[in-house]
VOGU-3710 file (C-alpha; in Angstrom, 3 decimals, decimal comma):
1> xxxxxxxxxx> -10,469/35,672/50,173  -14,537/35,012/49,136  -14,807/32,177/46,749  -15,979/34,365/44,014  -13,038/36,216/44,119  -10,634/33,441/43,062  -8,715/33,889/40,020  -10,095/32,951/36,547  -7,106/30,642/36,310  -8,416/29,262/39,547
11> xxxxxxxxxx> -11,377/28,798/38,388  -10,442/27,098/34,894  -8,379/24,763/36,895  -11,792/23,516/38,942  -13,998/23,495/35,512  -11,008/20,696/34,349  -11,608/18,952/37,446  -15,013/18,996/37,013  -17,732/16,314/35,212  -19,431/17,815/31,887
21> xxxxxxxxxx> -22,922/18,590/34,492  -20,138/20,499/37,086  -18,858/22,137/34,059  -22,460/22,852/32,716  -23,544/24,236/36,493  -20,707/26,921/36,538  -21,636/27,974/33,248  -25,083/28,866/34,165  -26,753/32,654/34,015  -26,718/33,019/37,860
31> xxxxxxxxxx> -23,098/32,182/38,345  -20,587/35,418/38,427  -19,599/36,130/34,778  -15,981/36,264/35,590  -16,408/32,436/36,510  -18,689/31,597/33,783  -16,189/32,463/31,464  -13,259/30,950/33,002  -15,336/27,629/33,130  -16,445/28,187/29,440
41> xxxxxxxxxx> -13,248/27,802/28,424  -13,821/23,982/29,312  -17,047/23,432/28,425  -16,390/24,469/24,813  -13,282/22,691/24,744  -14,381/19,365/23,462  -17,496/19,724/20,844  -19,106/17,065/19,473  -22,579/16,179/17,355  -24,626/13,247/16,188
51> xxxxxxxxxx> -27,540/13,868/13,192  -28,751/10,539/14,600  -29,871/12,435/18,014  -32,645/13,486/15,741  -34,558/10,669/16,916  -33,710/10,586/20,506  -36,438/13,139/20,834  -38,764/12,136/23,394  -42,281/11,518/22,650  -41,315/12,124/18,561
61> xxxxxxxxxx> -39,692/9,014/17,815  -43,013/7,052/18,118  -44,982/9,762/15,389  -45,850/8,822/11,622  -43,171/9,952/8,660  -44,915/13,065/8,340  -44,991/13,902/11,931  -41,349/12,925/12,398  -40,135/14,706/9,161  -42,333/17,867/10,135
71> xxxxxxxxxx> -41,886/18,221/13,713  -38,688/16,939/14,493  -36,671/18,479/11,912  -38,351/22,092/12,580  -37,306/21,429/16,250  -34,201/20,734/16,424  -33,004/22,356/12,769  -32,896/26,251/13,604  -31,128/25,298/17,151  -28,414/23,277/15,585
81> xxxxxxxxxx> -28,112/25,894/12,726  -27,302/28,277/15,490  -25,175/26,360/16,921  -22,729/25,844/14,193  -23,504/29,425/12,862  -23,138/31,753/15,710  -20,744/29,699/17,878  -17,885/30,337/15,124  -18,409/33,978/15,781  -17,555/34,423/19,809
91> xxxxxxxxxx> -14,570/34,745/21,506  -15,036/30,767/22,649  -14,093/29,417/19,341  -11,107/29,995/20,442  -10,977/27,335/23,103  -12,055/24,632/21,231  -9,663/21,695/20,454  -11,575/18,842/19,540  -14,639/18,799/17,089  -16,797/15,614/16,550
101> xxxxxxxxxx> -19,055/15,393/13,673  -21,188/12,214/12,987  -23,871/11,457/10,495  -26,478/8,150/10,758  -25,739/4,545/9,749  -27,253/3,727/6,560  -30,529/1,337/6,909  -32,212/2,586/10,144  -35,384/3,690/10,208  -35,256/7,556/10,294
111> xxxxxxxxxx> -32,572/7,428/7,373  -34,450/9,674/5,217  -35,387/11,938/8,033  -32,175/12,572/9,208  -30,642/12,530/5,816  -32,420/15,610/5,546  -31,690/17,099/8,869  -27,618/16,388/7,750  -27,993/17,657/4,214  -28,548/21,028/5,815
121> xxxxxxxxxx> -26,571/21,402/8,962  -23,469/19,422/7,260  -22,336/22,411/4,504  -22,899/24,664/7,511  -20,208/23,168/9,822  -17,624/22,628/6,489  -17,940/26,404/5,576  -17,536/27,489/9,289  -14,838/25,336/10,483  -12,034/27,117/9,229
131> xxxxxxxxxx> -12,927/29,665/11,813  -11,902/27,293/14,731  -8,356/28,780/14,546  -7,181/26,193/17,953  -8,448/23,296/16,728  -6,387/20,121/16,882  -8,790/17,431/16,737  -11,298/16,829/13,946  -13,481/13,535/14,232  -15,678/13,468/11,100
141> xxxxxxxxxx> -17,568/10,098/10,362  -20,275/9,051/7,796  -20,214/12,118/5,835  -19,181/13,179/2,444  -15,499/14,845/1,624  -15,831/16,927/-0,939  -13,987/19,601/-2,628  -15,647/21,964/0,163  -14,363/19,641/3,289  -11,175/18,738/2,207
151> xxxxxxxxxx> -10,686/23,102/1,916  -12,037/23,319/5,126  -9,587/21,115/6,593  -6,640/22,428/4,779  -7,461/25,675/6,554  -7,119/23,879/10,210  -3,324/25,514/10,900  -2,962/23,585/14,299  -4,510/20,086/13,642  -2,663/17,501/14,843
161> xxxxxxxxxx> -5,594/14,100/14,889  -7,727/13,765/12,280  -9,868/11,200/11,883  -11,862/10,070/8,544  -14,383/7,001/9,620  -16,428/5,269/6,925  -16,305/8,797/5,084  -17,458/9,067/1,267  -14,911/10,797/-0,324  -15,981/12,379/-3,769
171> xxxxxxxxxx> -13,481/14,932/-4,046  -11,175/14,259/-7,229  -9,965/17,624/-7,425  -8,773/18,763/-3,523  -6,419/17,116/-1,889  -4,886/17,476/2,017  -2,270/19,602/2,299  0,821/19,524/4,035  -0,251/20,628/8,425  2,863/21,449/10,060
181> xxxxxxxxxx> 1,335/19,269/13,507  -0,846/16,516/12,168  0,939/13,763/13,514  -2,019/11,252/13,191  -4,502/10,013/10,669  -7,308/7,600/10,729  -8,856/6,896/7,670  -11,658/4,603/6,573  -13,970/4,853/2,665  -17,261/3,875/3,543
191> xxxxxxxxxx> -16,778/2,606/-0,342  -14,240/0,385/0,724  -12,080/1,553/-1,418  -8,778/3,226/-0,435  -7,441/6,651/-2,061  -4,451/7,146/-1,237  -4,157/10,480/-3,414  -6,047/12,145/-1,042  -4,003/12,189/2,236  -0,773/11,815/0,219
201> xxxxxxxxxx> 0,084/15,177/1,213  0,024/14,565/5,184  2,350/11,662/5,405  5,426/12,905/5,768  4,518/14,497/9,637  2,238/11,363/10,568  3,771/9,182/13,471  0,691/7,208/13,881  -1,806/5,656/10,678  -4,522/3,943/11,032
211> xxxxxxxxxx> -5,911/2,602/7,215  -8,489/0,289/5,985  -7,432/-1,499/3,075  -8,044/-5,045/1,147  -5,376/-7,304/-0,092  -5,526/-6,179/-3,572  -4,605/-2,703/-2,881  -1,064/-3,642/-1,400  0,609/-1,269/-3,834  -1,793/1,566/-2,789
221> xxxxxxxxxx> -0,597/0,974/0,632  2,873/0,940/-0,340  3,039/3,851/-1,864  1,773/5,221/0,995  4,031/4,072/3,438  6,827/5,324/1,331  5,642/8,858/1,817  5,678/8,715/5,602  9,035/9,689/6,805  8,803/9,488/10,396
231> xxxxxxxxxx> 5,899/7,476/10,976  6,374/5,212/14,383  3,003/3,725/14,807  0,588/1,958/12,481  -2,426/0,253/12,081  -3,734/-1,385/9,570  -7,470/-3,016/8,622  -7,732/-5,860/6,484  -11,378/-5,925/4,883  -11,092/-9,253/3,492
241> xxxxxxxxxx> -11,758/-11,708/6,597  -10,064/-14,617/5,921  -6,424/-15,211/5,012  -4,580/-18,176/3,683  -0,927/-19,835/5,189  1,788/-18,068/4,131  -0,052/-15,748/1,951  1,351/-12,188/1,240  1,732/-9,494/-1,379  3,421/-10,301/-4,959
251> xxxxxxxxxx> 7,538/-10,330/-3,635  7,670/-8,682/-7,096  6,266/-5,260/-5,778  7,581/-4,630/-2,323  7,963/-2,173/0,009  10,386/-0,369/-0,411  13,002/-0,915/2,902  13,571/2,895/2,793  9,990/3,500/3,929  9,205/4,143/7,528
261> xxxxxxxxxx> 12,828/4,115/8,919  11,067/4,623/12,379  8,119/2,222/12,555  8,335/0,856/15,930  4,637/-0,200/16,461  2,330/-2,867/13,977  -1,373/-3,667/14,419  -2,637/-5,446/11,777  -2,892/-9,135/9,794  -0,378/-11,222/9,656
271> xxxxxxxxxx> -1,042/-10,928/5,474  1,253/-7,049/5,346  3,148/-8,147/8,571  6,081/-9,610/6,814  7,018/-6,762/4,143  5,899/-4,401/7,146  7,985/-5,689/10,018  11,376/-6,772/8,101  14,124/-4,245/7,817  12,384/-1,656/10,725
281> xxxxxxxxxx> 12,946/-1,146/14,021  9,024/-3,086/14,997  9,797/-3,816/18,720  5,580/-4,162/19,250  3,449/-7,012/17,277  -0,450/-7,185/17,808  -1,792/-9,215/14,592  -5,845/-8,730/14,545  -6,299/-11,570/11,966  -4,278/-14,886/11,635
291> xxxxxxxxxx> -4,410/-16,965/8,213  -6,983/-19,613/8,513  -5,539/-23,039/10,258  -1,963/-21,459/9,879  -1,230/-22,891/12,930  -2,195/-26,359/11,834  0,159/-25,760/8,914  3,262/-28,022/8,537  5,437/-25,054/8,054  3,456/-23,233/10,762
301> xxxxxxxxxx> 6,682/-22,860/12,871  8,989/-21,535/9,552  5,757/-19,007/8,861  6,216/-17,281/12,184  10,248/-16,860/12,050  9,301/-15,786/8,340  7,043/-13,086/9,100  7,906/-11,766/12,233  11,699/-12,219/13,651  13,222/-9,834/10,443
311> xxxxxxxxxx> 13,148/-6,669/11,847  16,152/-4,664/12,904  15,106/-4,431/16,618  14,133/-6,908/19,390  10,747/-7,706/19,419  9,477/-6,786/23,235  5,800/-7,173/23,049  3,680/-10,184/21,063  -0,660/-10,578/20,468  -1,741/-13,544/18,879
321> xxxxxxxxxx> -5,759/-13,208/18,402  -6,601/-16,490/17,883  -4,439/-20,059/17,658  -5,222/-23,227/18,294  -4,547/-25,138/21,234  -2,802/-28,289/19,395  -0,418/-25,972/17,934  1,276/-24,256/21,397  2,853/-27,449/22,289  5,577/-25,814/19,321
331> xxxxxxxxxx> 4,317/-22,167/19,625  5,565/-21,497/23,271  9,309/-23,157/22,212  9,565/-20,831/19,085  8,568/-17,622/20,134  10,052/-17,454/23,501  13,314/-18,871/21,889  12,840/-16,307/18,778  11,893/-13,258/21,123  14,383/-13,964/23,612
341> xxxxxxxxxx> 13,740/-10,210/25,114  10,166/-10,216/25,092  8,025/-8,406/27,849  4,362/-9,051/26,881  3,243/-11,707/25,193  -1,162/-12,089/24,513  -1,937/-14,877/23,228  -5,969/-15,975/22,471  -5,906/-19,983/22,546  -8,763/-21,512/20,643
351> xxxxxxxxxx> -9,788/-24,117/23,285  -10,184/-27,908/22,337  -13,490/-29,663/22,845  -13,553/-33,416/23,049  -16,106/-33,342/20,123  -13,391/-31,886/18,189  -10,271/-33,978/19,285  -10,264/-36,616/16,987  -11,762/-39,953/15,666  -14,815/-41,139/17,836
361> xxxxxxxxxx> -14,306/-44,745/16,720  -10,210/-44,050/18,894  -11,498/-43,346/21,918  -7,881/-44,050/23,782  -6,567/-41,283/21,107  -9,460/-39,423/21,258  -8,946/-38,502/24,918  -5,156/-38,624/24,986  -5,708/-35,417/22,823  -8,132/-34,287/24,525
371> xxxxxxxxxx> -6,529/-33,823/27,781  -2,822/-32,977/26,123  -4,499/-30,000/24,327  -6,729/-29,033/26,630  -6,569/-25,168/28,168  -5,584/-25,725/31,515  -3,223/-28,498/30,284  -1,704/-25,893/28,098  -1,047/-23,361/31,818  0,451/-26,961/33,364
381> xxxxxxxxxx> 2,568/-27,867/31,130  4,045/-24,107/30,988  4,483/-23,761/35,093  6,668/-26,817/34,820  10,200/-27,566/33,646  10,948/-26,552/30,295  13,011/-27,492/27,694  13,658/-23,703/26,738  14,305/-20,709/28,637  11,683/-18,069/29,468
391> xxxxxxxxxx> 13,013/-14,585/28,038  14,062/-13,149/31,840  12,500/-9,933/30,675  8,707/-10,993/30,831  6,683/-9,334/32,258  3,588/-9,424/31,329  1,587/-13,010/29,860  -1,518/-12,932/29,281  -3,167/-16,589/27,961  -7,147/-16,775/27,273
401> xxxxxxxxxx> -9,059/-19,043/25,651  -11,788/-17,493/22,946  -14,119/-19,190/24,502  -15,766/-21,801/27,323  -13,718/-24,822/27,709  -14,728/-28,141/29,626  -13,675/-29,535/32,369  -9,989/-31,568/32,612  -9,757/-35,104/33,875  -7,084/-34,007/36,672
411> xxxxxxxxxx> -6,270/-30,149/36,658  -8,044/-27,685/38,722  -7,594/-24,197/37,095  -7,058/-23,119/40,859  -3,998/-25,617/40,728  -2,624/-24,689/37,867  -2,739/-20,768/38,270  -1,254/-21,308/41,488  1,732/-23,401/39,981  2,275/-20,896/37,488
421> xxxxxxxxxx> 2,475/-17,919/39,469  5,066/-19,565/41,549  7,131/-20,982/38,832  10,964/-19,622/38,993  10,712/-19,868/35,069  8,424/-16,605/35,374  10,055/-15,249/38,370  9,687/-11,812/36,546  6,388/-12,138/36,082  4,177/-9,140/36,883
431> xxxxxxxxxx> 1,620/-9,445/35,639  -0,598/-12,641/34,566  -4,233/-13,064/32,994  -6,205/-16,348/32,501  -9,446/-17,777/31,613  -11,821/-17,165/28,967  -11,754/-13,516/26,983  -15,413/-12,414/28,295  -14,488/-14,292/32,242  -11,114/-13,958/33,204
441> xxxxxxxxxx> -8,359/-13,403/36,549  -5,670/-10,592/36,096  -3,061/-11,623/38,830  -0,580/-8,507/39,755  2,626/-9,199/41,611  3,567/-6,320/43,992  7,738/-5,412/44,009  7,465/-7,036/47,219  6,610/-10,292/45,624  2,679/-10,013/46,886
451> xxxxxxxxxx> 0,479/-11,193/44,367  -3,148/-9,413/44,190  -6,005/-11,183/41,837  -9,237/-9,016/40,490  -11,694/-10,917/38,452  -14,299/-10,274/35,614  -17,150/-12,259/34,491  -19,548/-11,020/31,772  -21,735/-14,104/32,035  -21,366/-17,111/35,009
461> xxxxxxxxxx> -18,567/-19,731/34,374  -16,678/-21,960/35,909  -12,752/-21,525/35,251  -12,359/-25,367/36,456  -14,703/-25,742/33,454  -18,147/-26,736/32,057  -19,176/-30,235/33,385  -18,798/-33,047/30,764  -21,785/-34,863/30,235  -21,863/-38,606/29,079
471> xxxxxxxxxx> -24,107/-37,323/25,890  -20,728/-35,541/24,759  -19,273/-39,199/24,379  -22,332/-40,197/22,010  -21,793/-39,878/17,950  -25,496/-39,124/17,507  -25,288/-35,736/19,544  -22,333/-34,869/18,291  -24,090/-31,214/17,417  -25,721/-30,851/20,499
481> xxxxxx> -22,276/-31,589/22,242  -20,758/-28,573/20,520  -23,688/-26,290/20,751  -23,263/-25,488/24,258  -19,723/-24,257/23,377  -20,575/-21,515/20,129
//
């Protein structure tokens, strides 16, 4: 059988194995049309548009206001206003599943420009979208939901991800409606505010949310939360960056332990994690914000079994963004004896600097600390024996440091890899990542016990260290010392 005579399924099957410029190539006028279309099906499968391409234009984006606002706009306007008005009307709408819309950043230069160019094409993709009967991904960010978009949406009968990024939303009147698929919602006011009455309508099929809120708008969230029904996954934003120890929502409005009955999954500060996490079935913990010196808390231990040991499940996988390195000498103890059938655990260590470990007038203590807390101290102490048992179910450890550290007295990080690879306290180990979050080694141990190391360096670094230099010793370069280090 001749190529060309392949079946269209055939041929749809090649488009999907293709890259978008193979895709584009079968599309073109000279291919067979019985091909073109089968690859079509692909190509218009995924759509997606940016107003801020309005000043990719090359040789424009150099021209004066008026030449920009004049030329470029009459360019590109009438081709995107076909786009969006006569695609809706062939038998490809059909095939398309995902649609992503995106408007400019406020404050560049060709705001005003391409304010314009979005203030016409924008109503034109709202009042044809309905028409994209398959669609079941809608990706809509910096743009305004009004009473218009929010009916648009409503009309999407097979939507299952929709995602609302630094949107506006002005509509007071419209609300989302119930989608029999959506299963996922992202959702982000460009206000930073959070309204809640909008998407209210959508919880109760959502397994995964991801929400931007502040602290004071806990009982927004709440409320929320008590709407979604089978929700397993969720994310959540804090907008406020800094918390304090042991800070969380009034205990006097709670949520309520009815809500979520299936959350298995929380991203998010540690500020919602305890009302979150106790009472469901959270096996997974990744906190994206720690209180501020929590960790060098006296109750730091008690705040950890406080906010994150009372659900009604195991917890199996553990991320700790940043902690400091004087506090893991109790860390390690608690949460491997807490989480005693943990797989994963992440941890980001905030390295100690000998500028920062103590008195410079007690040098003896000074160093002491110096070397106790130091990174690859941290990795020694852990490949050795052990007061506590390692949970025989990890799998996966993964211990960074934010950023460089300097060199130890008497470990090599070579050494102390090495010693904890081979440790029998991690003889379950598979998988093991080290050094700095921008350099780092990911170590992989075969089932035949073979481990196999590949290694990453955005910028040149030694993982025994940075060399210490005797200035770093001196009081009166104390800020010099550290410099090297931000």
């Amino acid at each position: 059988m001749a190529w060309n005579q392949l079946a269209a399924e055939l041929w749809t099957k090649i488009a999907d194995n293709c890259d978008r410029d193979g895709v584009r190539a079968l599309c073109a006028p000279e291919i067979p049309a019985h091909i073109r279309d089968s690859a079509r099906v692909v190509y218009f499968r995924h759509l997606s548009f940016g107003t801020y391409n309005l000043t990719a234009d090359i040789g424009l984006s150099n021209a004066n206001e008026d030449q920009y606002r004049s030329s470029l706009i009459a360019l590109k306007q009438e081709r995107s206003r076909q786009r969006f008005t006569e695609l809706p009307l062939t038998p490809f709408v059909r095939h398309v599943r995902s649609w992503t819309y995106h408007s400019i950043l406020p404050g560049l230069r060709a705001t005003d420009a391409v304010g314009m160019y979005n203030g016409t094409l924008w109503p034109l993709f709202i009042v044809n979208l309905p028409r994209y009967i398959g669609l079941t991904r809608l990706d809509l960010e910096r743009v305004v939901i009004d009473d218009a978009a929010v009916a648009s949406v409503n009309a999407l009968g097979n939507l299952k991800d929709l995602k609302l990024n630094y949107v506006l939303v002005t509509s007071r009147t419209n609300v989302l409606h119930a989608h029999n698929y959506l299963t996922r919602l992202f959702y982000e006011d460009d206000s930073y505010s959070f309204y809640p009455s909008l998407f209210l309508g959508v919880c109760s099929t959502l397994t995964i949310l991801e929400l931007a809120v502040t602290k004071d708008e806990y009982r927004k969230l709440y409320s929320t939360l008590e709407q979604c029904h089978v929700l397993e996954i969720l994310s959540i934003d804090l907008l406020e960056t800094e918390e304090e120890p042991f800070e969380r929502p009034p205990l006097e409005e709670p949520l309520s332990l009815t809500a979520c009955p299936d959350l298995s999954q929380y991203t998010g500060p540690a500020y919602y994690a305890a009302d979150i996490i106790t009472g469901r079935p959270v096996h997974s913990i990744k906190l994206t914000q720690t209180p501020e010196h929590a960790e060098q808390h006296p109750g730091c231990i008690d705040w950890i079994r406080e906010h994150f040991t009372k659900g009604t499940v195991p917890v199996r996988s553990f991320d700790i963004p940043r902690w400091d390195a004087s506090a893991c000498e109790e860390t390690f103890p608690t949460l491997f004896m807490e989480f005693k059938n943990l797989e994963s655990l992440r941890i980001v260590i905030d390295p100690i600097l000998l500028a920062d470990a103590g008195n410079h007038d007690d040098e003896p203590g000074r160093s002491g600390r110096y070397n106790a807390w130091h990174y690859l101290n941290i990795l020694h102490l852990l490949s050795g024996p052990l007061p506590y048992e390692i949970p025989s179910t990890l799998r996966v450890l993964e211990l960074v440091t934010e950023t460089k550290y300097e060199r130890h007295p008497t470990h090599t990080f070579d050494q102390v890899v090495t010693a904890l690879r081979n440790s029998p306290q991690f003889a379950n180990l598979r998988k093991l990542t080290v050094g700095t979050e921008q350099c780092f080694q990911t170590w992989q141990r075969s089932d035949a016990g073979i481990w196999d190391m590949t290694q990453r360096k955005v910028y040149e670094f030694d993982f025994d260290g940075e060399e210490l230099r005797e200035s770093d010793f001196e009081d009166d370069v104390y800020d010099e010392g550290s410099e090297m280090y931000e």
